[in-house]
C-alpha positions in Angstrom: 39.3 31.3 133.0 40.7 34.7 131.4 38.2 37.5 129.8 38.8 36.1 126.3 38.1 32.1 127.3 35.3 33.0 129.7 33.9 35.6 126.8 34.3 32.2 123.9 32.7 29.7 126.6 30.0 32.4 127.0 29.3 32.6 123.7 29.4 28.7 122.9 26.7 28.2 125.8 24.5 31.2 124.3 25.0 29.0 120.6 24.0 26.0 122.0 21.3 27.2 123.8 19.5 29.1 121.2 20.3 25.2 118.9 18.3 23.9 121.6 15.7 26.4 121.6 15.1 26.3 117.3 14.9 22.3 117.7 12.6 22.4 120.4 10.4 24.2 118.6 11.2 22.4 115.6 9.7 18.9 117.0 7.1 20.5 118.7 4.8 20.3 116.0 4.0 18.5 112.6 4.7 22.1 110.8 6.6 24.7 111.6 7.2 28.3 110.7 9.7 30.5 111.6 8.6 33.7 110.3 8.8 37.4 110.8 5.0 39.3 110.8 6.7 41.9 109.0 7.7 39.8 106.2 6.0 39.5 102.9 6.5 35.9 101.8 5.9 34.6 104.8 2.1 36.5 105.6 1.8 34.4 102.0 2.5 31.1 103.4 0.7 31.4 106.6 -2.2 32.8 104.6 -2.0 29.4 102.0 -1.6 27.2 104.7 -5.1 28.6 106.6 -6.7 28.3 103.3 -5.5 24.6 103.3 -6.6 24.2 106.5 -3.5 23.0 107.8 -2.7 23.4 111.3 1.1 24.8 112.3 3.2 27.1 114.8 4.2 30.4 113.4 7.6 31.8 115.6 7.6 35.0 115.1 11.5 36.0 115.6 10.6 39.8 115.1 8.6 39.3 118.5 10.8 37.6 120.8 13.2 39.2 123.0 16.4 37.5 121.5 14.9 37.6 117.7 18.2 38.6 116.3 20.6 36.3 117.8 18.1 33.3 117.2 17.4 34.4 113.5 22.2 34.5 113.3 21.5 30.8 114.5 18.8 29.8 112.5 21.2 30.5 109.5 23.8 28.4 110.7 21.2 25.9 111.1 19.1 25.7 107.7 21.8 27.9 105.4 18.7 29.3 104.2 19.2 33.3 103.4 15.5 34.1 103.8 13.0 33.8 105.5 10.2 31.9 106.0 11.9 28.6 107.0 9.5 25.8 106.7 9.5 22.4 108.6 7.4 19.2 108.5 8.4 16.5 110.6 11.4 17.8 111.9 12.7 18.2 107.8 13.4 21.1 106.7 11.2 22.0 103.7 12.5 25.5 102.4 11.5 29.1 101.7 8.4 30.4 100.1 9.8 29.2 96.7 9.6 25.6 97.7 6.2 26.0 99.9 4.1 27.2 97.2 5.9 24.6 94.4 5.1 21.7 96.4 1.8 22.6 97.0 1.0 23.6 93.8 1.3 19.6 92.9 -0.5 18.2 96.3 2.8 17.3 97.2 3.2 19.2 100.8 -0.8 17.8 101.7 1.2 14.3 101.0 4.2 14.9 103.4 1.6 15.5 106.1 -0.8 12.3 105.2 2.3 9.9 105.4 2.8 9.8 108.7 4.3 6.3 109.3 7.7 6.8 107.0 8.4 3.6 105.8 12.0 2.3 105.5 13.8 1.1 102.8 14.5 -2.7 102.9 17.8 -3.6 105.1 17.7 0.2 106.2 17.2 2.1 109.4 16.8 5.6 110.8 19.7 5.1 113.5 22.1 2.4 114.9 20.6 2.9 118.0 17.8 4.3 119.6 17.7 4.5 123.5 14.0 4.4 125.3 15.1 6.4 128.4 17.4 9.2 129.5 18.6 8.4 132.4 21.9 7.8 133.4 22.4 4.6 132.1 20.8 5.6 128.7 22.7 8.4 128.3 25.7 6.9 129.1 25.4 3.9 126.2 24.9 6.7 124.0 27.0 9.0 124.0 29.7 6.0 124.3 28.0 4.7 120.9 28.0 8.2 118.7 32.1 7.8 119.5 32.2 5.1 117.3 30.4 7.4 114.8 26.6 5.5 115.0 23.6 7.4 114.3 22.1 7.8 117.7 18.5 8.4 119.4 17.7 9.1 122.7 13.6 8.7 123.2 13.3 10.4 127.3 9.7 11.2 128.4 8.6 11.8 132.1 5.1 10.9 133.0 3.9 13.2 135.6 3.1 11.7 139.2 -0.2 11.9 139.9 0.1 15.0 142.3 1.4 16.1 138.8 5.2 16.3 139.1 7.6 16.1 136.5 11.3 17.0 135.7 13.9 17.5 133.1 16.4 14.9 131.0 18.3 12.9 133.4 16.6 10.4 134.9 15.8 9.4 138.5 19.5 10.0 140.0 19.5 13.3 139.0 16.1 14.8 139.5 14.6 12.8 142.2 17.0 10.6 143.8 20.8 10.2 144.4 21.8 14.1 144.0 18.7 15.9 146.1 18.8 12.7 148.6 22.1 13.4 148.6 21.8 16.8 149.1 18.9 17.5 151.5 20.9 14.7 153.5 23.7 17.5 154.1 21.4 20.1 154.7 20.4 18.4 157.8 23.9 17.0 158.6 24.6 20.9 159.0 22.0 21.4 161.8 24.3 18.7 163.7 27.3 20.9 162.7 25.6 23.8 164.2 24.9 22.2 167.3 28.5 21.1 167.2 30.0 24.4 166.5 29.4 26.0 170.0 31.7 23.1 171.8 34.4 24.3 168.9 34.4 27.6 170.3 31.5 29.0 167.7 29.2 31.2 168.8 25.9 30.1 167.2 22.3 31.9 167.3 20.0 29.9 169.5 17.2 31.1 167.2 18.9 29.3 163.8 15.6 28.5 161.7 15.9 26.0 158.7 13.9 27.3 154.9 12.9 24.3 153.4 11.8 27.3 150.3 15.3 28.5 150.0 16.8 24.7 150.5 14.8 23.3 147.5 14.9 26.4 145.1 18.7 26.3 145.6 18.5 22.2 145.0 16.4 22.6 141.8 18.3 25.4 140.3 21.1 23.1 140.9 19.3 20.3 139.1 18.4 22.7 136.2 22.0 22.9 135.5 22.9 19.4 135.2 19.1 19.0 132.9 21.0 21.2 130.6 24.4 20.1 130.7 23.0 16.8 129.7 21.1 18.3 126.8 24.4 20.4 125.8 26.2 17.1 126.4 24.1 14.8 123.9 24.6 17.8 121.1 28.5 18.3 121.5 28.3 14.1 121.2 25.7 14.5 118.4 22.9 12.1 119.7 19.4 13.0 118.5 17.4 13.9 121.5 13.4 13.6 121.4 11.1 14.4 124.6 8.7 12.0 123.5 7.4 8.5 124.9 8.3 5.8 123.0 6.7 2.5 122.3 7.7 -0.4 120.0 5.1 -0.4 117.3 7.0 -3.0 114.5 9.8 -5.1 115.1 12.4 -2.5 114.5 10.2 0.7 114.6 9.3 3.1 117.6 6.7 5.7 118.3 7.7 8.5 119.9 4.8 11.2 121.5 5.3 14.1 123.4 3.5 16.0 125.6 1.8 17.9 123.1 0.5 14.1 121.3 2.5 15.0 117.9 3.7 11.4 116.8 6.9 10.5 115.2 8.2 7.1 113.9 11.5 6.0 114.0 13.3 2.8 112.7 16.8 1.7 114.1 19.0 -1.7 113.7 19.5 -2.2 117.6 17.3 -1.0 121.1 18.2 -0.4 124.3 15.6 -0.2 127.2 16.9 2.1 130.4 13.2 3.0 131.5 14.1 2.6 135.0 11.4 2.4 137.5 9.0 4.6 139.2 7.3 4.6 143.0 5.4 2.0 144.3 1.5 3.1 146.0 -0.5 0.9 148.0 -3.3 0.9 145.9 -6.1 2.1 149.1 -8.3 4.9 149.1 -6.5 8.2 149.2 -3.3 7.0 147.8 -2.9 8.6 144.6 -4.8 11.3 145.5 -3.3 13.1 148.8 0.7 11.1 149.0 3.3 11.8 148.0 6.3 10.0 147.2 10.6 10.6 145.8 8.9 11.8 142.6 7.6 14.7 144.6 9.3 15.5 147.3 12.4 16.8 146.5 10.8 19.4 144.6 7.8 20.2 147.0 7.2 23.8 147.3 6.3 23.8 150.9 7.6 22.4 154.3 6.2 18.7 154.8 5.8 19.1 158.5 4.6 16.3 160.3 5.2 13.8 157.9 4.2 10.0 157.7 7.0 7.8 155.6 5.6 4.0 154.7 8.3 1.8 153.8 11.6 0.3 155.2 13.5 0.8 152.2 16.3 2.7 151.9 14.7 5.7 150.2 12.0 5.7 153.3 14.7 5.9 155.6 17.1 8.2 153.8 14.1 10.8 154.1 12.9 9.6 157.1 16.6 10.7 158.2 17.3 13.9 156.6 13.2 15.0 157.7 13.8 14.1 161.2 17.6 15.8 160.4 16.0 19.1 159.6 14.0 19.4 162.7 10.4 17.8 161.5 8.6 15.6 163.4 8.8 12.2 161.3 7.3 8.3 161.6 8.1 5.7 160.2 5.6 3.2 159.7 7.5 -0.3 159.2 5.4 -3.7 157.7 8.4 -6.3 158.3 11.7 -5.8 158.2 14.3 -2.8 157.8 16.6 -3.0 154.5 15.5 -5.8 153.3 18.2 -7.2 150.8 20.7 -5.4 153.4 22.8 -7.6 156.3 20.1 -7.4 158.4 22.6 -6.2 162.0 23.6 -3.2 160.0 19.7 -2.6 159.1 18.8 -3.1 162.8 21.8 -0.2 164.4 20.3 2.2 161.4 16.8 2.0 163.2 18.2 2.1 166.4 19.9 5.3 165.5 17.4 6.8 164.1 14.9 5.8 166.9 17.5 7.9 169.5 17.5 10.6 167.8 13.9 11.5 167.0 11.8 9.3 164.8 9.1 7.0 165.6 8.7 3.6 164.4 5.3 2.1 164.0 6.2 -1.4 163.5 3.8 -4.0 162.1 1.5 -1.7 160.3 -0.2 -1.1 157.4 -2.3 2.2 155.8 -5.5 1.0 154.6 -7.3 4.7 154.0 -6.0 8.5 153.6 -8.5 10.7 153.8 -7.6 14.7 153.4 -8.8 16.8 156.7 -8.1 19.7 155.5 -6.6 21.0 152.8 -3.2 23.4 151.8 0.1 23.3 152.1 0.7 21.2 153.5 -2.9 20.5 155.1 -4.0 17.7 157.1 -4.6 14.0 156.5 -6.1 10.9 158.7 -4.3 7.8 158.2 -6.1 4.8 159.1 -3.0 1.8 159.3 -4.2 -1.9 160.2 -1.8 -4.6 161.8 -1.5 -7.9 160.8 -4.1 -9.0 163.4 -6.7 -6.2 162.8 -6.3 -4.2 165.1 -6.5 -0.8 163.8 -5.0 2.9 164.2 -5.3 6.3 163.4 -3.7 9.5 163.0 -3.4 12.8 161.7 -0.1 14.1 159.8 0.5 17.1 157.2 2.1 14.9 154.7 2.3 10.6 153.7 5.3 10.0 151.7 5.2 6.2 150.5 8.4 4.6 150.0 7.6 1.1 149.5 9.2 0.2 146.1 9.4 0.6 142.7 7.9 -0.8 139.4 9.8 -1.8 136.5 8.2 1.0 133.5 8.2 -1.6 130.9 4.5 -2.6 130.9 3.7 0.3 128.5 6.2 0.4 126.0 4.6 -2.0 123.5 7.9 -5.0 124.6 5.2 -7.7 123.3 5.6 -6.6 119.5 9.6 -7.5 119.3 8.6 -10.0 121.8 11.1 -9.6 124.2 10.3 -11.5 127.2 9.6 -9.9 130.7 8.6 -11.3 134.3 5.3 -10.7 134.6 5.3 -10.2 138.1 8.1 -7.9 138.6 7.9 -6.1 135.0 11.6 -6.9 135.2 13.4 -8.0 131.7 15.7 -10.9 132.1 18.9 -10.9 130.2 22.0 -12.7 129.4 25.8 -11.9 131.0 26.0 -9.1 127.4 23.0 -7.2 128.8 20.7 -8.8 125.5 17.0 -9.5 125.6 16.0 -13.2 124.1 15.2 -10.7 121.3 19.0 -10.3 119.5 18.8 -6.7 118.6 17.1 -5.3 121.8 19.3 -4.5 125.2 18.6 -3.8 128.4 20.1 -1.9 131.3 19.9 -0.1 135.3 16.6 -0.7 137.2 14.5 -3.0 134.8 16.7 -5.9 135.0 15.9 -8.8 136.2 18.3 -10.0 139.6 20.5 -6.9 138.8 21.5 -3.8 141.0 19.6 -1.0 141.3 22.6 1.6 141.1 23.0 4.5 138.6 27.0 3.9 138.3 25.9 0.2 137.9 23.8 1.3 135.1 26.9 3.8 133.7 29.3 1.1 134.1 26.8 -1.2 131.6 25.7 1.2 129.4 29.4 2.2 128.1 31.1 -1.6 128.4 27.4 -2.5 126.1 28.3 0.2 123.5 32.1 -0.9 123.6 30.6 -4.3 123.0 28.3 -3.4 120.1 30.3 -1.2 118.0 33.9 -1.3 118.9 36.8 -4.0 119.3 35.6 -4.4 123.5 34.8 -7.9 125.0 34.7 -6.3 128.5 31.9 -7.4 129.9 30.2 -5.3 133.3 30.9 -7.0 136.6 27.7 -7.5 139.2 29.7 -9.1 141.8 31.2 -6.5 144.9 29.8 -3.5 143.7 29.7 -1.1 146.9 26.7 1.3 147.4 25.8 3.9 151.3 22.8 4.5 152.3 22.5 8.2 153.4 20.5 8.0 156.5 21.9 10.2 159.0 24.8 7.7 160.2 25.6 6.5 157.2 26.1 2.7 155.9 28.5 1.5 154.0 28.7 -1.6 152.2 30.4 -4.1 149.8 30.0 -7.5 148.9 28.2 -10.7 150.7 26.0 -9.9 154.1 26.2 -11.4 156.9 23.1 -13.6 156.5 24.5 -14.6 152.5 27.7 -15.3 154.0 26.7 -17.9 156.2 24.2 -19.1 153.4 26.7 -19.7 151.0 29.8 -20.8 152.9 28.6 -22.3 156.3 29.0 -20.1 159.8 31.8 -22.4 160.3 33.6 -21.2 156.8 33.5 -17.7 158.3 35.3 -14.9 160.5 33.7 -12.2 162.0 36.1 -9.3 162.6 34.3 -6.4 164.6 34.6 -3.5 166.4 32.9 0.1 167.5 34.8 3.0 167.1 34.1 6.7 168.4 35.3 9.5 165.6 37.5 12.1 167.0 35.4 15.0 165.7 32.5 13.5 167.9 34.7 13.8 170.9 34.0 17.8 171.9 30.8 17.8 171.6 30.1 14.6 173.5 28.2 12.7 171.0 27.7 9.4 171.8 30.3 6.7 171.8 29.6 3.2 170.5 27.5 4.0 167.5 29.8 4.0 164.6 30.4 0.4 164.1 32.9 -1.8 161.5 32.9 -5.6 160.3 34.6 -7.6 157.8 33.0 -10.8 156.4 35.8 -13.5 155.7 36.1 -16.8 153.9 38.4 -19.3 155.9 38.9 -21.6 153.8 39.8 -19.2 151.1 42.9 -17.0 152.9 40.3 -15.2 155.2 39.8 -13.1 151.5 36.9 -10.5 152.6 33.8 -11.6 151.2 31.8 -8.8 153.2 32.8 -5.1 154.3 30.3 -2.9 156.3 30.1 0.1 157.9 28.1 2.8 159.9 30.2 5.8 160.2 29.9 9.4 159.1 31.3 9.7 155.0 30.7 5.6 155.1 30.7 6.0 151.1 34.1 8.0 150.8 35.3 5.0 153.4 33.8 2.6 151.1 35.0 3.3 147.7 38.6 2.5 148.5 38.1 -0.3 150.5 35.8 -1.7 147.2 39.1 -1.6 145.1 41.1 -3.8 147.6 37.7 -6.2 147.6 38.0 -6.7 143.9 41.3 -7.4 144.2 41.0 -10.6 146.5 41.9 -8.2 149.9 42.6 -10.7 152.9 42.3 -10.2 156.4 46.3 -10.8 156.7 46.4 -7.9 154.1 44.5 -5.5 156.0 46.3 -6.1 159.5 49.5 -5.0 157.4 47.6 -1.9 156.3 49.2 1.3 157.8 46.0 3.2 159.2 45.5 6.8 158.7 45.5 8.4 162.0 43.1 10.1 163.4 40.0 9.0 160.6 37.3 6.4 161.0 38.6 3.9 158.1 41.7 3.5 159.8 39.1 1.1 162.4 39.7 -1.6 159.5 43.6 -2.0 159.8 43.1 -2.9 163.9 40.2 -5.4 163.7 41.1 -8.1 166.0 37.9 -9.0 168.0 35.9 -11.8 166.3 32.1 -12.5 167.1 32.9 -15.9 167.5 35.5 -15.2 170.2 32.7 -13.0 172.0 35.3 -10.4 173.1 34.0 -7.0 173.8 34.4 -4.3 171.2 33.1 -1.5 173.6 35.6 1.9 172.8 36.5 3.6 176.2 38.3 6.3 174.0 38.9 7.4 170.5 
């Protein structure tokens, strides 16, 4: 950017901030005053509302620090000349002039009684209102104020019970995909480090990790994107509230925020993108000394000696990026790992993992926390129990639980519309157009039933759903081959059918095997173990050999992914990817030489690179 365009964008943040900053205060409560304490009039109005006992916030724009510019934007905003401005309920009531008019009738004591606005018949406050901002939500809505609808987005985050909470977004920005994503690469840089010396670096032997400095630096970085969604749903023109909504009529919503002020909203069509929240194992302790994604990526202090519980992919992405950053990490594991995952691919990541520093405690089960001592991050005795009884027990400085996540649609009052949900998941079934067996309410991302639980998934479902509803699109979202990596510190990359589903839905006889291990080159000068990066492709024989499967354990096994997940939706065959020309010298390049199948036996052992 030049002086003049950096200078305009400067400016148009600095506008939209201050927008943000009037309609925050705006609907944060019933009546609102923006007033100056030097000011006459408004004295007046203050003084007649205390005699009417009316409760309201006064912002005092002589007071605050940026008075002036936010009294410029407050102009632009009510094109009222003086002050005070007057708001109840988020409407804009007047001046002075109109204050003491209406009260002189009753009339403003009557704009506060009525607090359930009523619609007109056949007529609604929005198109669409959206209960969740998350990626998904946001994504349907902005897609649907293109089309010119009248758009709400409802987003409020109920703390953890350690008390944690975070900004608009949902759980891919503020507590999963980006800080996973990023405390993963902090800890893939202490393997660079160690690297670096055989590269001809010379390297500190005394290198200490900040887990401070790593997550102030994540969070500011998550700051930004909270805002650039907010800036984003104003330059789109969706109405944003930060309040928790609940159906309350067939077509009307509650919304309250953190503060309990109430609002009521009517719209023609719904969309639930709630998304889910963590799993506890309801013991003694739980609730009260764990923590869990909600909390960790923002955690103030260093975990330590940390306990994860769970085989999911969330407990072993942390479990992997903990161990990654020097901690001393255990997993404790009650079946299997990666359920839902091909199960050989599942096994290599613990096997990994298990080389290169952390624990499994197979077969176990916490059945108390209790807190030894407090701090940060203090002590706590796990007491775990096996299937057979026997019983265990340890001490560790933190217990993140990373055994699942719940569906948040108990709460939001779904019974009243009566749209129909599975009582033992919480999930909300739905039909190929993402609809509820109630017409006018959708659903979308982690609360549906038999669905995905990826945020592009939820992106790709939310936009194709408002191309659906309001413009000329019969496009519907595709659930089939949808690649997804999990980050654990070799990474695993994946698309279509596993092994296990392969077999179940063809016959072993219908399938091919192609394998192979494979060294990278940039592992080669620093000695780091060969026969650990690993490739397969799943294929149909009776259908062309067309790859039903792809896998992968390999370092940037999502960038190798992604491409490969094109070719998959395209019907890719074996025959195609033998007359692939392979990029020399880079991992994905393993998947144009595949000749070994597991059927033949052959070894796949690398001698070289």
């Amino acid at each position: 950017m030049d002086g003049k365009e950096e200078s305009e964008w400067g400016r148009d943040k600095k506008k939209t901030g201050l927008k943000i900053e009037i309609e925050e205060y705006i609907s944060s409560r019933d009546v609102v005053i923006f007033s100056k304490t030097t000011c006459g009039n408004c004295t007046k109005v203050k003084d007649l509302f205390d005699e009417l006992n009316i409760q309201y916030l006064a912002v005092e724009i002589n007071k605050m620090d940026n008075g002036q510019e936010l009294e410029e934007e407050l102009y632009e905003y009510t094109m009222e000349m003086a002050l005070p401005n007057v708001f109840v309920k988020d409407k804009l009531i007047g001046d002075y002039t109109e204050v003491i008019q209406l009260s002189k009738g009753g009339l403003f004591q009557k704009l506060l009684e009525d607090k359930e606005d009523k619609p007109k018949e056949n007529t609604y406050d929005y198109d669409l209102i959206v209960i969740g901002g998350g990626s998904g939500g946001l994504a349907a809505s902005k897609e649907a104020a293109k089309y010119g609808k009248k758009v709400l987005v409802l987003d409020y985050v109920a703390p953890s019970p350690l008390g944690t909470t975070w900004g608009l977004g949902g759980t891919c920005v503020n507590v999963g995909c980006i800080p996973k994503k990023l405390m993963h690469q902090a800890a893939l840089l202490r393997q660079a480090l160690k690297d670096s010396c055989k590269y001809g670096w010379k390297i500190e032997d005394n290198v200490q990790h900040n887990w401070e400095a790593m997550s102030e630096s994540i969070q500011n970085y998550i700051g930004s994107l909270n805002w650039n969604y907010r800036v984003s749903l104003i330059e789109n023109k969706v109405k944003y509230e930060n309040g928790f909504g609940e159906f309350v009529g067939p077509h009307q919503i509650k919304s309250t925020n953190s503060k309990g002020k109430v609002k009521f909203f009517t719209a023609e069509k719904f969309l639930i993108a709630t998304g889910e929240r963590p799993r506890y194992l309801g013991i003694p302790g739980d609730k009260e000394y764990c923590i869990t994604s909600d909390d960790l990526f923002s955690l103030p202090y260093c975990p330590e000696k940390t306990l994860v519980v769970g085989a999911s992919y969330v407990a072993l992405e942390c479990a992997g990026f903990l161990a990654g950053l020097g901690l001393n990490v255990t997993v404790m594991v009650r079946s299997i790992l990666l359920r839902g995952f091909d199960q050989q691919m599942a096994n290599k990541i613990g096997e990994h993992m298990e080389e290169h520093g952390v624990k499994f405690i197979k077969h176990f089960v916490p059945i108390k926390i209790e807190q030894m001592e407090a701090g940060t991050p203090g002590r706590l005795k796990v007491t775990s129990q096996s299937a057979d009884g026997a019983e265990m027990i340890e001490e560790y400085n933190t217990v993140l639980l990373a055994i699942g996540r719940d569906a948040c649609t108990r709460n939001i009052g779904l019974d009243i519309p009566g749209v129909r949900i599975n009582e033992k998941t919480g999930k909300i079934p739905v039909n190929d157009e993402e609809q509820t067996n109630v017409p006018y309410v959708y659903a979308i991302g982690d609360v549906l039933e038999d669905k995905l639980e990826l945020t592009p998934v939820a992106i790709q479902a939310g936009r194709l759903l408002a191309r659906r509803l309001y413009g000329d699109s019969t496009l519907k979202c595709d659930y089939i081959n949808v690649p997804t990596t999990v980050f654990t510190p070799l990474e695993y990359g994946a698309c279509g059918l596993s092994e296990e589903n392969a077999i179940s839905r063809y016959g072993e006889e219908n399938i091919e095997v192609y394998h192979s291990y494979f060294w990278p080159l940039e592992w080669t000068v620093p000695s780091r173990e060969n026969n650990k990066c690993y490739a397969k492709v799943i294929c149909h024989l009776k259908d062309n050999e067309r790859v039903v499967g792809f896998h992968v354990l390999a370092p940037n096994a999502g960038e190798i992914t992604q491409g490969f997940a094109a070719a998959i939706k395209c019907g890719l065959t074996k025959e195609q990817l033998d007359c692939t020309i392979g990029i020399h010298p880079v991992c994905a390049e393993i998947f144009t030489t595949l000749s070994v199948t597991k059927r033949s036996g052959g070894s796949i052992v690398q001698a070289g690179c």
